[in-house]
N, CA, C and O atoms as a Tinker XYZ file with bonds, in Angstrom:
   456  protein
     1  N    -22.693000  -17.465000   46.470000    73     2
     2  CA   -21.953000  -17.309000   45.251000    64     1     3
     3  C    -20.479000  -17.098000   45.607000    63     2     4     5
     4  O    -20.360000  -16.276000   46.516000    81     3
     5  N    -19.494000  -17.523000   45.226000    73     3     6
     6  CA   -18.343000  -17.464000   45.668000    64     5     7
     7  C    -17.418000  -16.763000   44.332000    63     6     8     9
     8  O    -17.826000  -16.707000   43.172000    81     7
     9  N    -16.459000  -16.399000   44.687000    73     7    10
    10  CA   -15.451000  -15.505000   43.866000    64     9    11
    11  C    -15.495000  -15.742000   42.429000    63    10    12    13
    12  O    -15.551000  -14.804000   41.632000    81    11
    13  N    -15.472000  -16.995000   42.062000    73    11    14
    14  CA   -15.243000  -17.515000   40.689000    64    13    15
    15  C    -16.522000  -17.621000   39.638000    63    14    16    17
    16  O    -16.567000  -17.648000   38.408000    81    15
    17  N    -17.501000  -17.667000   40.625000    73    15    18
    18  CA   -19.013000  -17.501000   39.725000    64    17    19
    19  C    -18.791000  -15.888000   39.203000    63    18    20    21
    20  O    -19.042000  -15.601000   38.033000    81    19
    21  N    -18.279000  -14.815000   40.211000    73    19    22
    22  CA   -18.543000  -13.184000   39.645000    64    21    23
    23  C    -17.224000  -12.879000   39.053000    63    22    24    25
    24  O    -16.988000  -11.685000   38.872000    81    23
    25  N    -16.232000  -13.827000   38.685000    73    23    26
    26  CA   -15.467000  -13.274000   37.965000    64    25    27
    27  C    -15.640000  -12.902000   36.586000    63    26    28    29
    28  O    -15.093000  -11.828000   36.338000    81    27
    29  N    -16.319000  -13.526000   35.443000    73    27    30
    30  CA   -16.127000  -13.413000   34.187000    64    29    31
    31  C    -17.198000  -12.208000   33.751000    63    30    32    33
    32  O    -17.342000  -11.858000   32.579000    81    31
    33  N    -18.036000  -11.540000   35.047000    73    31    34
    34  CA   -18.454000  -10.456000   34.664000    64    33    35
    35  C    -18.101000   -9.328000   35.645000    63    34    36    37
    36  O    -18.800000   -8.336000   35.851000    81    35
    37  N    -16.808000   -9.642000   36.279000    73    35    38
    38  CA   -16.729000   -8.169000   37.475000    64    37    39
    39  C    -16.491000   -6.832000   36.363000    63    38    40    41
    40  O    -17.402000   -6.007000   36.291000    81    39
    41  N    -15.669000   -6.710000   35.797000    73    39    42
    42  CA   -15.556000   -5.824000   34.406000    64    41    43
    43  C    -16.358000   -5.240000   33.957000    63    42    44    45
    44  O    -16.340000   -4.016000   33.823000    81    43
    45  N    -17.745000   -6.408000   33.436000    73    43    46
    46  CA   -18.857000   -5.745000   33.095000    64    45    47
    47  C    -19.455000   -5.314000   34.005000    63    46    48    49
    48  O    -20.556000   -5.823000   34.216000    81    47
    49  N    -19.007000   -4.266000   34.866000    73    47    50
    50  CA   -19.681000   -3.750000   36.125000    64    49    51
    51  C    -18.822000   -2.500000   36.138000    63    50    52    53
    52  O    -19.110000   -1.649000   36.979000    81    51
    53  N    -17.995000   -2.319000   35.472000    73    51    54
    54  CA   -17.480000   -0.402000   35.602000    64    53    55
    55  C    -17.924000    0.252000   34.892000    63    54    56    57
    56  O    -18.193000    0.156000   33.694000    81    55
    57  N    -18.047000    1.101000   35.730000    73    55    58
    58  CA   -18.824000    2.384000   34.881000    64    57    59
    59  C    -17.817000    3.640000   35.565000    63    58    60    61
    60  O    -17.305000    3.851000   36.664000    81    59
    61  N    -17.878000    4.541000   33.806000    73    59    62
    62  CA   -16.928000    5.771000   34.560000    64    61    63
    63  C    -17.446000    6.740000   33.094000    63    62    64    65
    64  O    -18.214000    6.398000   32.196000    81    63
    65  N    -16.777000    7.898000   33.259000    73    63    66
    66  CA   -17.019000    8.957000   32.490000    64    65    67
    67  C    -15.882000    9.067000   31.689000    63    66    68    69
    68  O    -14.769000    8.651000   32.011000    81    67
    69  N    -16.287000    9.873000   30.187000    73    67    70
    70  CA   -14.974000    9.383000   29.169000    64    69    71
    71  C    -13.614000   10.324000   30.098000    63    70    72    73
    72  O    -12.493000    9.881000   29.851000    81    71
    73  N    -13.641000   11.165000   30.794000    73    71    74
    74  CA   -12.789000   12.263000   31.434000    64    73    75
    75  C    -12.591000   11.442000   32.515000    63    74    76    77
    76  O    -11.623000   11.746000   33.212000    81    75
    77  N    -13.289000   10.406000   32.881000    73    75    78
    78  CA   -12.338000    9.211000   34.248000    64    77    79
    79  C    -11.838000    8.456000   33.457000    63    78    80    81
    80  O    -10.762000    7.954000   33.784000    81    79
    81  N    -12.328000    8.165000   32.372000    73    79    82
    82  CA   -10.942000    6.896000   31.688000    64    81    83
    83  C    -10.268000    7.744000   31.131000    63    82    84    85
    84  O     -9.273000    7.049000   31.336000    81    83
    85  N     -9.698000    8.942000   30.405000    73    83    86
    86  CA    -8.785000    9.129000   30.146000    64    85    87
    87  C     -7.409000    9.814000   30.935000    63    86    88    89
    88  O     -6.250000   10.077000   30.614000    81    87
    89  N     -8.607000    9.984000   32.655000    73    87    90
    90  CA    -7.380000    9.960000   33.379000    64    89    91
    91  C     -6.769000    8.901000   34.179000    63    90    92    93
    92  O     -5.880000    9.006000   35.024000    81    91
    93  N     -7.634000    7.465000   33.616000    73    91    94
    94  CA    -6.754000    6.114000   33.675000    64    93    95
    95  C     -5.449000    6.224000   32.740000    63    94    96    97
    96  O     -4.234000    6.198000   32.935000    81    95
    97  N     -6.463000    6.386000   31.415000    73    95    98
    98  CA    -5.285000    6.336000   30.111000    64    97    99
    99  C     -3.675000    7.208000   30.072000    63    98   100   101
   100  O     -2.570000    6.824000   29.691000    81    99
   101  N     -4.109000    8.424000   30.606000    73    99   102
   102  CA    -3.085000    9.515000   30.680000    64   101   103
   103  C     -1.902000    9.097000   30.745000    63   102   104   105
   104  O     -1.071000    9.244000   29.849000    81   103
   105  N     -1.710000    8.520000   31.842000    73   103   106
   106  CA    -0.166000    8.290000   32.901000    64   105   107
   107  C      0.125000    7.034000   31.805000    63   106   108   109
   108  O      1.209000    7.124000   31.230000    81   107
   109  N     -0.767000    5.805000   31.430000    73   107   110
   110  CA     0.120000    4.859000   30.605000    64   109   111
   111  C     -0.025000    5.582000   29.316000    63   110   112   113
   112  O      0.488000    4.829000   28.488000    81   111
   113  N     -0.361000    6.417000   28.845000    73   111   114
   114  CA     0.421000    7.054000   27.163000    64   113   115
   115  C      1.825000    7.805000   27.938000    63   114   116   117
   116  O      2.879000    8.184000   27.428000    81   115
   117  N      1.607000    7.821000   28.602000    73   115   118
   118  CA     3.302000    8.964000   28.913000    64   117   119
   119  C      4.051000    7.874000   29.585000    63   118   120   121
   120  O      5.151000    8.298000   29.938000    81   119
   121  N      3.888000    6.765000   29.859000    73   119   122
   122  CA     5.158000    5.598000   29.828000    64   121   123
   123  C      4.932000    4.742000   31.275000    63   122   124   125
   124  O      5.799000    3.953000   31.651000    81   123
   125  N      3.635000    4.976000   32.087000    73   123   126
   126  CA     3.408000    4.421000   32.948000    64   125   127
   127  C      4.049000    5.076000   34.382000    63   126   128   129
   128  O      3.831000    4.265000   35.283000    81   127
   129  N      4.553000    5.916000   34.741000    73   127   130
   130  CA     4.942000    6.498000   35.982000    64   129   131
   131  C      4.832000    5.954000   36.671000    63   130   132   133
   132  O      5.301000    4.817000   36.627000    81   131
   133  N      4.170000    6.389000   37.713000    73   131   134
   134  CA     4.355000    5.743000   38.915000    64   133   135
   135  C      3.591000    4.420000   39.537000    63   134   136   137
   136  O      3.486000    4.005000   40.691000    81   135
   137  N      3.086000    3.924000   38.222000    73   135   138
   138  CA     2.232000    3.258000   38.187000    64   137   139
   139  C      2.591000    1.770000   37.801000    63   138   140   141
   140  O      2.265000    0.745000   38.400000    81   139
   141  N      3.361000    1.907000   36.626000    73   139   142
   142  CA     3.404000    0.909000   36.029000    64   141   143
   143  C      4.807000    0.838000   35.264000    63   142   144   145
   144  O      5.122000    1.883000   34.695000    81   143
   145  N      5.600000   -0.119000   35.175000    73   143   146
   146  CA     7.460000   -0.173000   34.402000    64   145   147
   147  C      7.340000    0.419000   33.047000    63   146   148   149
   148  O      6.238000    0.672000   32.560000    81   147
   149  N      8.251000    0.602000   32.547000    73   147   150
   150  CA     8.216000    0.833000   31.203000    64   149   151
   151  C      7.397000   -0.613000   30.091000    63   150   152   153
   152  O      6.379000   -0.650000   29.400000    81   151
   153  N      8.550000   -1.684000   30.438000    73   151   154
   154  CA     8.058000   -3.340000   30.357000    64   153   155
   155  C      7.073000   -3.489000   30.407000    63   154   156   157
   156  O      6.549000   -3.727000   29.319000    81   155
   157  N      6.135000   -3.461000   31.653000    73   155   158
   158  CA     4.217000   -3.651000   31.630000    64   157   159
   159  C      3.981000   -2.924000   30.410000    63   158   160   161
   160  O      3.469000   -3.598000   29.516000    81   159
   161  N      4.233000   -1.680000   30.142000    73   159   162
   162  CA     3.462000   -0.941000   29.491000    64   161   163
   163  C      3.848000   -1.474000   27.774000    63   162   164   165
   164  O      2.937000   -1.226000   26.984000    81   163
   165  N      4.607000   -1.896000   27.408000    73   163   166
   166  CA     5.160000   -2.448000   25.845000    64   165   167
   167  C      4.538000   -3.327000   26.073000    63   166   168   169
   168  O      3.464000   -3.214000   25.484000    81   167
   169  N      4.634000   -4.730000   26.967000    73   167   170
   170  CA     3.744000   -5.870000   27.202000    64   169   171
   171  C      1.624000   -5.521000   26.832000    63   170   172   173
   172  O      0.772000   -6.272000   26.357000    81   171
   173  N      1.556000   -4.382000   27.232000    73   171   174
   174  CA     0.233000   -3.954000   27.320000    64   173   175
   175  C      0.001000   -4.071000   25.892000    63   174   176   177
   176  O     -1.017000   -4.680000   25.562000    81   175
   177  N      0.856000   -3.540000   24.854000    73   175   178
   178  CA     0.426000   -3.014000   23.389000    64   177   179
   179  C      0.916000   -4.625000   22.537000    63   178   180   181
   180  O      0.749000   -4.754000   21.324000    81   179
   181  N      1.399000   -5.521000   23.237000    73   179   182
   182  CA     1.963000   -6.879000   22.197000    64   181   183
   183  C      0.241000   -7.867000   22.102000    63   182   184   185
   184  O     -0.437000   -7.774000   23.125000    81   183
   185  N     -0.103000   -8.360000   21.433000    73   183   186
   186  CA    -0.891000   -8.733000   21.178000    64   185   187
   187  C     -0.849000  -10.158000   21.781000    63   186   188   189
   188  O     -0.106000  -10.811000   21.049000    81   187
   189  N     -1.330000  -10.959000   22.821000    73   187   190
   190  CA    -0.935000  -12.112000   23.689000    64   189   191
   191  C     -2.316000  -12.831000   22.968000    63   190   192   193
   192  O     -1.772000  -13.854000   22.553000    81   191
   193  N     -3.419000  -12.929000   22.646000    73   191   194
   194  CA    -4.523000  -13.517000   22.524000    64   193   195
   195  C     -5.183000  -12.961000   21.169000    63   194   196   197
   196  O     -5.436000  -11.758000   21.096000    81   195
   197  N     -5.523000  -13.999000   19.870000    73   195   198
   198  CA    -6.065000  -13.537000   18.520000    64   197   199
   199  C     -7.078000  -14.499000   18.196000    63   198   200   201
   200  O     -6.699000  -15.512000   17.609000    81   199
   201  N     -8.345000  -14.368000   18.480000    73   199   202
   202  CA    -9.371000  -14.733000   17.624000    64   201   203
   203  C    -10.152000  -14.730000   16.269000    63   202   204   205
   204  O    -10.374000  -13.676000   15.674000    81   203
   205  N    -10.428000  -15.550000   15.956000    73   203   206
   206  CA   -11.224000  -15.569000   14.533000    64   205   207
   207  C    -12.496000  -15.460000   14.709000    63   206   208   209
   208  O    -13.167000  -15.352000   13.683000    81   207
   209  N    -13.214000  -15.453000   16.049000    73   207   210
   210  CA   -14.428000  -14.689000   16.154000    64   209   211
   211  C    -14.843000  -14.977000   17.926000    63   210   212   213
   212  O    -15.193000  -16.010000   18.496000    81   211
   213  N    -14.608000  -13.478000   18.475000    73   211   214
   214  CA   -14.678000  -13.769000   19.960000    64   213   215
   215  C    -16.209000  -14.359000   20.310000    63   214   216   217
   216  O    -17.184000  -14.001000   19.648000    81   215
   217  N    -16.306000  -15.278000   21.399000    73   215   218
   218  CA   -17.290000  -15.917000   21.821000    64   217   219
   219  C    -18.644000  -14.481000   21.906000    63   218   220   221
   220  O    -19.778000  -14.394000   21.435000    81   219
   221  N    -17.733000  -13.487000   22.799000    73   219   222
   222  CA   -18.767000  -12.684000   23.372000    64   221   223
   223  C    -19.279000  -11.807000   22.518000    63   222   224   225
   224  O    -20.449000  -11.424000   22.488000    81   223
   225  N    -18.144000  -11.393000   21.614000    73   223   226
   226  CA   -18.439000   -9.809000   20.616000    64   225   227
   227  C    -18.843000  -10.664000   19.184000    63   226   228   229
   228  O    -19.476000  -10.134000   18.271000    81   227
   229  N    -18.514000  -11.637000   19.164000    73   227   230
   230  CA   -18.673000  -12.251000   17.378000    64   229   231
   231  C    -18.103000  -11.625000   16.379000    63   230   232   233
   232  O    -18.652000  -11.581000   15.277000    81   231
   233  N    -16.837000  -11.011000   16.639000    73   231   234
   234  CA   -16.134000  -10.210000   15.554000    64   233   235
   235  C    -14.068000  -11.122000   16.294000    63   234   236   237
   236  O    -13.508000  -11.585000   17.288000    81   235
   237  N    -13.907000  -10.858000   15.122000    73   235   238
   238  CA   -12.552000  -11.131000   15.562000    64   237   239
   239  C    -11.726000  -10.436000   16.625000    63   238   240   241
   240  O    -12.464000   -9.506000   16.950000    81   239
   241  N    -10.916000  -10.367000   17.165000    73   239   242
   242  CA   -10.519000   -9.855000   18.245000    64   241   243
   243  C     -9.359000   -9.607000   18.554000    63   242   244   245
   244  O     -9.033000  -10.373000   17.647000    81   243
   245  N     -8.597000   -9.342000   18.876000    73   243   246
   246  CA    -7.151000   -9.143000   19.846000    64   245   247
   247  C     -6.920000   -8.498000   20.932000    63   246   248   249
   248  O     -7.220000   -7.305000   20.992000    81   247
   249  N     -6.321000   -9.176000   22.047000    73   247   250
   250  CA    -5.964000   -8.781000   23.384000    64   249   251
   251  C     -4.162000   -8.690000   23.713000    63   250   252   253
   252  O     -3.250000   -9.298000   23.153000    81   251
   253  N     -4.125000   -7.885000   24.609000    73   251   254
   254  CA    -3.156000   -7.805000   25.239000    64   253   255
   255  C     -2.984000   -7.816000   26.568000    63   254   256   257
   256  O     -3.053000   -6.621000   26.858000    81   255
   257  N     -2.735000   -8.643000   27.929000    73   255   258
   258  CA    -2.744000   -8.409000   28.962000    64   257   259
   259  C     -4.188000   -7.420000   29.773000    63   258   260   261
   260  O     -4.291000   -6.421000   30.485000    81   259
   261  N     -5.203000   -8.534000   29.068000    73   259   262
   262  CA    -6.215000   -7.274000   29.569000    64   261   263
   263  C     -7.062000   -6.050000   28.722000    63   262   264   265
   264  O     -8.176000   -5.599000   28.989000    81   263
   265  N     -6.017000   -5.621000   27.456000    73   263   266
   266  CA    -6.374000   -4.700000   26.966000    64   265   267
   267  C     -6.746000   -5.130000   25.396000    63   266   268   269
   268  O     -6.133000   -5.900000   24.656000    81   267
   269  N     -7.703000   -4.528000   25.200000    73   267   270
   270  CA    -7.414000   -4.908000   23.042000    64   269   271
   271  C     -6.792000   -3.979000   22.887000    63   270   272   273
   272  O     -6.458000   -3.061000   23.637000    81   271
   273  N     -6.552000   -4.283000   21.509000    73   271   274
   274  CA    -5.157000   -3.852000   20.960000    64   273   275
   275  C     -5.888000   -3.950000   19.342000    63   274   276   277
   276  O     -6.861000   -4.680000   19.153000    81   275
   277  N     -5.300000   -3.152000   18.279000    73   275   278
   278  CA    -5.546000   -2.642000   17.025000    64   277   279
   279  C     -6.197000   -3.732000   16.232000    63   278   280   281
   280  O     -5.505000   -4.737000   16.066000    81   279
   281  N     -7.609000   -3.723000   15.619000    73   279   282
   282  CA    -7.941000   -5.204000   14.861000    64   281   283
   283  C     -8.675000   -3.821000   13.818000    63   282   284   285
   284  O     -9.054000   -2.688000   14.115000    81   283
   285  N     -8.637000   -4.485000   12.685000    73   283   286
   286  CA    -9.245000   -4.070000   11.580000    64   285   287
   287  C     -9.932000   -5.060000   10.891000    63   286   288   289
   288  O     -9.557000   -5.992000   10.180000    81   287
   289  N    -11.321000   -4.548000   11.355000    73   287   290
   290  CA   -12.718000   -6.085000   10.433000    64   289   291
   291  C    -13.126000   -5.407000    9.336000    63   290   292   293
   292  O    -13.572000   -6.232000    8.539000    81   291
   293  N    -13.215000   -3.929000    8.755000    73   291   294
   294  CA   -13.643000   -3.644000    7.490000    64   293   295
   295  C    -13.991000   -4.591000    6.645000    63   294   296   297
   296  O    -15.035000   -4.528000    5.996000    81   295
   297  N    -13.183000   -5.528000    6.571000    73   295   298
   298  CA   -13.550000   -6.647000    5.179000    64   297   299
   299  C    -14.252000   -7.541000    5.304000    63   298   300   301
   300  O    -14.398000   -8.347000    4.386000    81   299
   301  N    -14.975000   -7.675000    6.632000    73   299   302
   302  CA   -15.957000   -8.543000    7.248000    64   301   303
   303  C    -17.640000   -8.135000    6.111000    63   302   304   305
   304  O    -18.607000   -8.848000    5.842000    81   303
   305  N    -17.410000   -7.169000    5.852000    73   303   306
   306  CA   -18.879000   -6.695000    5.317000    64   305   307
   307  C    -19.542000   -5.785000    6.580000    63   306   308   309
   308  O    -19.201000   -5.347000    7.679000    81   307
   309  N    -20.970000   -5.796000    5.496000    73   307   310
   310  CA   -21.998000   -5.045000    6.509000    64   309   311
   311  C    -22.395000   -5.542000    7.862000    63   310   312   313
   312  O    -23.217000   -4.919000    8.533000    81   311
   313  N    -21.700000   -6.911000    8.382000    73   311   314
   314  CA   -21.960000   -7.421000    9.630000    64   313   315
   315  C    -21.020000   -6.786000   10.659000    63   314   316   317
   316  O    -21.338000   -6.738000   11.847000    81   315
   317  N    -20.165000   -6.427000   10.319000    73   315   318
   318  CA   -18.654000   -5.816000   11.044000    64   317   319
   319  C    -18.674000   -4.437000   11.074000    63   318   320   321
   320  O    -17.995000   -3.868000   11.929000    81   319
   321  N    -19.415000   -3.722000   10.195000    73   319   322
   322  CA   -20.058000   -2.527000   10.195000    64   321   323
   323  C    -19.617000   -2.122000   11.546000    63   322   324   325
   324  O    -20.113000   -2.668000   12.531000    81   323
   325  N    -18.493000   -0.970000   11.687000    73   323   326
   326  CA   -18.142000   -0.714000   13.259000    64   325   327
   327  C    -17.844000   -1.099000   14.411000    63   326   328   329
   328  O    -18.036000   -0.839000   15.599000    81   327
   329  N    -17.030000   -2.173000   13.371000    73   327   330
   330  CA   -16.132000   -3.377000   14.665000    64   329   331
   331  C    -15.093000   -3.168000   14.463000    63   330   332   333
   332  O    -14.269000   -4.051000   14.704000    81   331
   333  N    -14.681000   -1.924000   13.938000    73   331   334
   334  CA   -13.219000   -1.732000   14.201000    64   333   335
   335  C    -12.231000   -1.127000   15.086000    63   334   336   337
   336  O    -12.634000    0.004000   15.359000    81   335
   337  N    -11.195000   -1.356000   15.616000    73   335   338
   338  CA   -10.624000   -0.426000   16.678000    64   337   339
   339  C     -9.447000   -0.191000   15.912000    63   338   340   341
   340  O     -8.771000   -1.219000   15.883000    81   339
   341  N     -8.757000    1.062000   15.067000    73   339   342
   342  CA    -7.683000    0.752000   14.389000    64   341   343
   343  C     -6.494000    1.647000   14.787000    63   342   344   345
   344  O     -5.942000    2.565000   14.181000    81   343
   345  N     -6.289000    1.141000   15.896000    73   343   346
   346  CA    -5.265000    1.961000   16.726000    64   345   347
   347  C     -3.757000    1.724000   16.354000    63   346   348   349
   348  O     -3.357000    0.633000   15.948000    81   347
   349  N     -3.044000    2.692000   16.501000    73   347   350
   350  CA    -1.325000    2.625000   16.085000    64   349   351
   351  C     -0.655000    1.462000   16.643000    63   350   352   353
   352  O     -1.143000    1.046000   17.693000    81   351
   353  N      0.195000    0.940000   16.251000    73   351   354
   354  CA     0.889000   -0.672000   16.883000    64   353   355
   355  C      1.256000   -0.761000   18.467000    63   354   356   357
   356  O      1.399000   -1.685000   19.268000    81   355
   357  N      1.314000    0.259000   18.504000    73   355   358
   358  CA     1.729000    0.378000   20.465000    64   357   359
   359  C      0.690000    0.706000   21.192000    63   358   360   361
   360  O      0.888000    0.637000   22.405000    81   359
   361  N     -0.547000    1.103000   20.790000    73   359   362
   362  CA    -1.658000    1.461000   21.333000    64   361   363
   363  C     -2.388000    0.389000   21.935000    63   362   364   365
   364  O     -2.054000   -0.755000   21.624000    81   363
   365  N     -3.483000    0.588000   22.876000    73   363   366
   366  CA    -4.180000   -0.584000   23.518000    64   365   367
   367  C     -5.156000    0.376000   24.479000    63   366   368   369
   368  O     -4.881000    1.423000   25.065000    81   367
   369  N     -6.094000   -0.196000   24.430000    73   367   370
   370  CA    -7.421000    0.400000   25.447000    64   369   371
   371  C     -8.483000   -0.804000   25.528000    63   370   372   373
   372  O     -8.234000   -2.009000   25.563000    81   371
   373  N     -9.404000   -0.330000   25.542000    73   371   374
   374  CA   -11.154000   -1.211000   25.590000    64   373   375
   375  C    -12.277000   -0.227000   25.249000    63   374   376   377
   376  O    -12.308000    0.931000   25.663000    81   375
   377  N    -13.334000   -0.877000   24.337000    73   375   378
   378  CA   -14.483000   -0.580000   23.703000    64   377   379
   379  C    -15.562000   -1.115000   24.907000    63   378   380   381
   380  O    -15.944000   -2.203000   25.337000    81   379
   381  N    -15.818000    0.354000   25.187000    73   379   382
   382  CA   -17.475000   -0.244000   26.315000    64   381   383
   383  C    -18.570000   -0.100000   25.487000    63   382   384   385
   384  O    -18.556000    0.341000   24.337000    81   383
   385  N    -19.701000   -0.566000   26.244000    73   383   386
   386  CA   -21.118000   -0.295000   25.906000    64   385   387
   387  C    -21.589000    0.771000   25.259000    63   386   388   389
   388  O    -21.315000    1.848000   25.790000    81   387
   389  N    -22.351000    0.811000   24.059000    73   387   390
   390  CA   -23.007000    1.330000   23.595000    64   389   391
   391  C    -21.713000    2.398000   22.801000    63   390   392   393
   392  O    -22.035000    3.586000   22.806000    81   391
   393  N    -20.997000    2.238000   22.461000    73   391   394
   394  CA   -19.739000    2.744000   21.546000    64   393   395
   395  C    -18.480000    3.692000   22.247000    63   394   396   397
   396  O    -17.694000    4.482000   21.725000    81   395
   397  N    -18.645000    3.274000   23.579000    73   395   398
   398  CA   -16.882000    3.874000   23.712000    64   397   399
   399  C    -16.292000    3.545000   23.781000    63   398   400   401
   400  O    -16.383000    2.356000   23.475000    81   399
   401  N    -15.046000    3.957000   24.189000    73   399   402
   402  CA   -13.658000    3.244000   23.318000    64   401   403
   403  C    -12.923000    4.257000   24.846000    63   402   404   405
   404  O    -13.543000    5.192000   25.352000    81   403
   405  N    -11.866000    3.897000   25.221000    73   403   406
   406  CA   -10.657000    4.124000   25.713000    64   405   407
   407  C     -9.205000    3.696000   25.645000    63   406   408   409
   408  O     -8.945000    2.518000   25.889000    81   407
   409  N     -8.129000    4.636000   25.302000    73   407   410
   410  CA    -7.127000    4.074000   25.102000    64   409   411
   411  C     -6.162000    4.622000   25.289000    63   410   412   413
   412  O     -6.288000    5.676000   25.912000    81   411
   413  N     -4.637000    4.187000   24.833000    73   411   414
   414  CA    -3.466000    4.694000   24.964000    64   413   415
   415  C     -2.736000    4.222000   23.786000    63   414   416   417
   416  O     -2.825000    3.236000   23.054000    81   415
   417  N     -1.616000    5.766000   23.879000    73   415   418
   418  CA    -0.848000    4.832000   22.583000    64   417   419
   419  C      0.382000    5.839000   23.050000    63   418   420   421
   420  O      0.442000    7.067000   23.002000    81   419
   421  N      1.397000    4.800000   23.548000    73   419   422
   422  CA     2.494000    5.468000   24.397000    64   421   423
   423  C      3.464000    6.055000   23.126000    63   422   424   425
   424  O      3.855000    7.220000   23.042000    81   423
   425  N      3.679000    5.254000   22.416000    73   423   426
   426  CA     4.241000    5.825000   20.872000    64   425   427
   427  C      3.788000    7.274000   20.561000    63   426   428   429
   428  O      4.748000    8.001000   20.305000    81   427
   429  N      2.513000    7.923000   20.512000    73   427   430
   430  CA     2.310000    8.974000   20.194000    64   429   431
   431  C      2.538000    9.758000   21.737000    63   430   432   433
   432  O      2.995000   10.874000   21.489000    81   431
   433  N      2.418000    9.611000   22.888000    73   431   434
   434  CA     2.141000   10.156000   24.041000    64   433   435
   435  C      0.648000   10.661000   24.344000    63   434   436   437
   436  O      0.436000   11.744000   24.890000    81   435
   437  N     -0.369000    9.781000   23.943000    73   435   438
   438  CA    -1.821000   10.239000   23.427000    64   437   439
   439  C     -2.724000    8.933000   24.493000    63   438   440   441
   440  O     -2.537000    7.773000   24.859000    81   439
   441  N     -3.833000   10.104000   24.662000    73   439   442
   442  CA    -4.642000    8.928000   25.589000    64   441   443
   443  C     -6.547000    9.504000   24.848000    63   442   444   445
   444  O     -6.906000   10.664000   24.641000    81   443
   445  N     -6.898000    8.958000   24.753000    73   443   446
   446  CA    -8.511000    9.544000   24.223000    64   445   447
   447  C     -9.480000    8.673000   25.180000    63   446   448   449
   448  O     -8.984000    7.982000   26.070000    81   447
   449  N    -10.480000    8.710000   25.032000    73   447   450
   450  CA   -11.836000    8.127000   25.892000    64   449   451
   451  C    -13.008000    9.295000   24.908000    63   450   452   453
   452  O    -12.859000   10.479000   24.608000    81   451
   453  N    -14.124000    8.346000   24.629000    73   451   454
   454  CA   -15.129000    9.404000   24.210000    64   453   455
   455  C    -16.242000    8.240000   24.794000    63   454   456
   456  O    -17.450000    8.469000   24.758000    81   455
C-alpha cells in the first residue's frame, strides 16, 4: 500500500481526549504563538471550500484550510437534526465521531473540545 492509498483516511485515525484537543485549540484562540503567524491563523477561519452536500457527511459543509468553519443546516429539517456547527465568523475546529466538536475562535480568545 503506498502513501496515497492511506491518505484520505490518515485523519480518521486520531484519537485524543476533549482536554488533548483543547490543548491543540488553546495556543490558536490566543493568536497562534509559537506555532503558527497571525496570517495562518485568519486564513484558518476564511471559508476556502462550500458544499451543498458533502460526499462523506451528507449535510452541507464548509472548510477552511483543513478546518470547518461555522455552517448552519437548521432549515434542512428533521434530516439535519444536529448538523450544525454555529460558531462565531473567526472560529474554526472539527466535529469527531460520535458528537465532538473542537475548536477555536481567536476573536473571542476561546478554545472548547467536549
Amino acid at each position: 500500500m503506498d502513501a496515497t492509498t492511506n491518505a484520505p483516511t490518515a485523519a480518521g485515525r486520531g484519537m485524543a481526549s476533549a482536554r488533548g484537543l483543547a490543548s491543540l485549540y488553546t495556543p490558536l484562540a490566543l493568536g497562534g504563538g509559537a506555532l503558527l503567524s497571525n496570517d495562518a491563523i485568519v486564513q484558518m477561519s476564511q471559508p476556502a471550500v462550500a458544499t451543498s452536500e458533502d460526499a462523506l457527511l451528507l449535510i452541507p459543509t464548509r472548510f477552511a484550510l483543513g478546518f470547518m468553519t461555522s455552517m448552519d443546516n437548521r432549515r434542512r429539517g428533521p434530516r439535519a437534526n444536529g448538523s450544525s456547527v454555529i460558531l462565531g465568523p473567526a472560529a474554526f475546529g472539527h466535529v469527531g465521531m460520535g458528537g465532538s466538536l473542537g475548536f477555536a475562535d481567536p476573536a473571542e480568545r476561546l478554545s472548547l473540545a467536549t
